[in-house]
N, C-alpha and C positions, 0 to 999 in steps of 0.2 A: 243482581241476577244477570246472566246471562243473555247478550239478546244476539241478534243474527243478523248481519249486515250484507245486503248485496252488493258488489259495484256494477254500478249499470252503464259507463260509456265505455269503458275498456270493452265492456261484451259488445256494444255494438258497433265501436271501430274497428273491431278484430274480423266481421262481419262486412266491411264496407269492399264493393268489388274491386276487384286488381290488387286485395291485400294481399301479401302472402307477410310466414312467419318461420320461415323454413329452419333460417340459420340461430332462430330465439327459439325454437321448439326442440333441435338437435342439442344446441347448447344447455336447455334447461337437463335434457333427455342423460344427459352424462351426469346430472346431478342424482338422477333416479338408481343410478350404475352405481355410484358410489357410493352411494348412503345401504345399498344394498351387500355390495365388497364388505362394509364396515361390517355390518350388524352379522353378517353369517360365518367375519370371522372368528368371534365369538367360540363357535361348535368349536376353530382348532385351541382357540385359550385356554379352554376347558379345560380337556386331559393335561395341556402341558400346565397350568399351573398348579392341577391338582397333584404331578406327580414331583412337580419344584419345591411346591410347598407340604406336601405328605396330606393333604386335604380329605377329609371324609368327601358324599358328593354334595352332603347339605353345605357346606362351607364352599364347594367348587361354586356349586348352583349363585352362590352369592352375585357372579360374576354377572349371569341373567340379570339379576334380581338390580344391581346397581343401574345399567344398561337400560331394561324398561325401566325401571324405576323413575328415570332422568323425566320419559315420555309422561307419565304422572302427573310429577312435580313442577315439569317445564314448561308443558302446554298452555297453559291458560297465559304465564307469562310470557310466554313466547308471543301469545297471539295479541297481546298490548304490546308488548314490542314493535313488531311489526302494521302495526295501526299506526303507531307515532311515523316510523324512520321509511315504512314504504315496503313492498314486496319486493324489488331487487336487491335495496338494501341491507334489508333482512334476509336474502339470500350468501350474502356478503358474508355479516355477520355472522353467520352459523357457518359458513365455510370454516370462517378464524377461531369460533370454537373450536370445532371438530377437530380444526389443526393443531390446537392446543393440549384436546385432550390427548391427542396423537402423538406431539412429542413427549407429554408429561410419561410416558412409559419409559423416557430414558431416564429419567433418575427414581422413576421406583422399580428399572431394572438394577440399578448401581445400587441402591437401599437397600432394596433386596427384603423389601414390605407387600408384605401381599394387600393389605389396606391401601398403599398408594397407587398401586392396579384398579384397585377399585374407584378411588378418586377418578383416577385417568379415564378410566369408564363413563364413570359417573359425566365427568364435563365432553366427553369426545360424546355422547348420546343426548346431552344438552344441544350438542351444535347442530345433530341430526333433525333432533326437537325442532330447532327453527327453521330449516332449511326445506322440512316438509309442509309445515306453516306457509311458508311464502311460496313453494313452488308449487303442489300441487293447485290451486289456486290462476297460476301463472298460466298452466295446462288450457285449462281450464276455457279460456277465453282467447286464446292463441290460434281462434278461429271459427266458425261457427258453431252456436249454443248447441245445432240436434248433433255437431259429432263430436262435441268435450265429452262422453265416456270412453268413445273409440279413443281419443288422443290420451287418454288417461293408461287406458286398458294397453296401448303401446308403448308410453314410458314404462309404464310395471312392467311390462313385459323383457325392459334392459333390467330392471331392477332385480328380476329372476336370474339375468343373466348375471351380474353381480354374485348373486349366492350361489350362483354356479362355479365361476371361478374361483372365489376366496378361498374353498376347503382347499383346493390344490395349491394355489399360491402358500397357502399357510402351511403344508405338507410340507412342499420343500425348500419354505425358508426359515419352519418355528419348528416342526417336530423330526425335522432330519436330525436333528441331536438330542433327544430326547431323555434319552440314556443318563444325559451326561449331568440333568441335571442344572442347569443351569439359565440365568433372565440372559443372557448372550443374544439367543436368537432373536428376542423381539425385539432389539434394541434398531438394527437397519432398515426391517419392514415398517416399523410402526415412524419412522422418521422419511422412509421413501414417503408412507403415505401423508405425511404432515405435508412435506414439500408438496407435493400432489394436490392437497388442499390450497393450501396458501395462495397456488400458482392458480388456481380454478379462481377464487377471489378475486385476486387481481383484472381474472377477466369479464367476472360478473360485472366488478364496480364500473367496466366503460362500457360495456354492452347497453347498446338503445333500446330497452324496451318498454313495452307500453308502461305509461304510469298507473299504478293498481295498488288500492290498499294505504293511499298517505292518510294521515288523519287527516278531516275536513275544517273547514270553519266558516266565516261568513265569507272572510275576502276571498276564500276558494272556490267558492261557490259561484260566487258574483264573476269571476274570470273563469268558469266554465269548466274545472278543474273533475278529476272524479266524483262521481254525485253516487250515494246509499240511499237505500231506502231500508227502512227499520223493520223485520220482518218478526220482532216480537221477541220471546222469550224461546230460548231450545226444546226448552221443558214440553212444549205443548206439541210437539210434533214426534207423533210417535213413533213413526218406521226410522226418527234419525237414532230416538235413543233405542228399539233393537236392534239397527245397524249396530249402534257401539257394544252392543252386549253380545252380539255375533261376532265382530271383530275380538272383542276380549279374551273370547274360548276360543276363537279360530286361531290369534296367535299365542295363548297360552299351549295349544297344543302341539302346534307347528315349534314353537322353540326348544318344548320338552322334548321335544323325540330330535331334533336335531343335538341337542347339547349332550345328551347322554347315548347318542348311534355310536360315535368313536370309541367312548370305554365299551358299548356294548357288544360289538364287535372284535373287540379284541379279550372277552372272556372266553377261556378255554374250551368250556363246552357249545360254545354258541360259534365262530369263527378262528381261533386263536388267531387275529390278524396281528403285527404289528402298529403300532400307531400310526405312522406315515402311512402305511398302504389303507388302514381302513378309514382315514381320510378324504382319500377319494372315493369311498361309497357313499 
């Protein structure tokens, strides 16, 4: 059964006067940017690989469907993961996912499989999987407990900016040749962003910050180490589980209407836009 573990010294040395967390709150904050860039570039994958691969939209929507899906299957693993190896670590970690799944689009651009797209999905949403496990968390205690919603509410808020940018980055480096048919264009983007990844890693793994989230034991204890306290099973608290059933419709709905705005917009009686331009709407 599930149960719920708080850490209790991280929150309150985060809390100790003369702390500050400026440069570990910026840095996680680009983690929030990017996980958001990934996931909204998605809307541009859509049309292009539904009109690469000749896709009805249920076979397009697949792309969704891999993407959350990862979020599903991943989470609970994720979140024993990051118990064992520690919150930074496990930020690490999911960077090198995501970078993986990020390069893996150059050989199922060269295959020229629409399945290995999905794969590529499937592990680049795995890496997202963990990286929101250990960071939002990170937020969280990155300085006083009554203003972790405000510090949350302003990472989201790069995270917005993230889906702001990707439709147009994806415009004009996936669906300016749209025409032609071809996995060409995702092959540079989707490798800029791996490197992108990889390099954010490297700087998570030396970044100092607090210890949060290792698994405990007796001798960790005894040396003063992060201390939880047991707060029970999830099940019995109910505003979390319809939190997660608000969240479920909230972005089941948010993803639908972005993933099908581009084809919709570019139907004749609704805008005839082009793909590229209706992009940026």
């Amino acid at each position: 059964m599930a149960h719920i573990t708080q850490p209790l010294s991280a929150t309150e040395n985060s809390q100790k006067p003369g702390s500050t967390h400026t440069f570990a709150l910026t840095s996680l904050t680009t983690l929030f940017f990017m996980w958001g860039f990934l996931t909204c570039l998605n809307d541009i994958l859509i049309p292009y690989l539904k009109g690469m691969f000749s896709l009805n939209y249920t076979q397009a929507m697949l792309v969704q469907f891999c993407f959350f899906g990862a979020y599903f299957v991943m989470s609970i693993p994720a979140g024993k993961l990051v118990s064992k190896i520690g919150y930074q670590f496990g930020i690490v970690v999911g960077l090198v996912v995501a970078a993986i799944g990020c390069a893996l689009f150059y050989p199922a651009a060269e295959a020229h499989v629409y399945e290995l797209f999905l794969l590529a999905l499937f592990v680049l949403a795995s890496g997202i999987t963990i990286l929101q496990v250990s960071a939002n968390p990170y937020v969280s205690v990155l300085g006083p407990a009554k203003t972790a919603s405000s510090r949350l509410t302003m990472t989201q808020a790069f995270n917005s900016l993230g889906t702001t940018v990707a439709p147009l980055f994806g415009s004009w480096l996936i669906l300016s040749e749209i025409s032609q048919a071809t996995a060409e264009q995702v092959k540079f983007p989707y490798l800029m962003l791996s490197a992108s990844l990889l390099a954010l890693a490297i700087i998570f793994a030396f970044l100092k910050l607090p210890k949060l989230g290792k698994a405990i034991d007796s001798e960790a204890e005894n040396q003063g180490d992060t201390e939880f306290v047991d707060l029970g099973s999830v099940w019995k608290y109910r505003h979390l589980i319809l939190g997660a059933i608000g969240i479920f419709v909230y972005v089941g709905a948010e993803v639908a209407i972005g993933s099908f705005l581009v084809g919709f917009l570019t139907l004749d009686h609704i805008a005839g836009l082009p793909e590229q331009q209706a992009a940026h709407y």
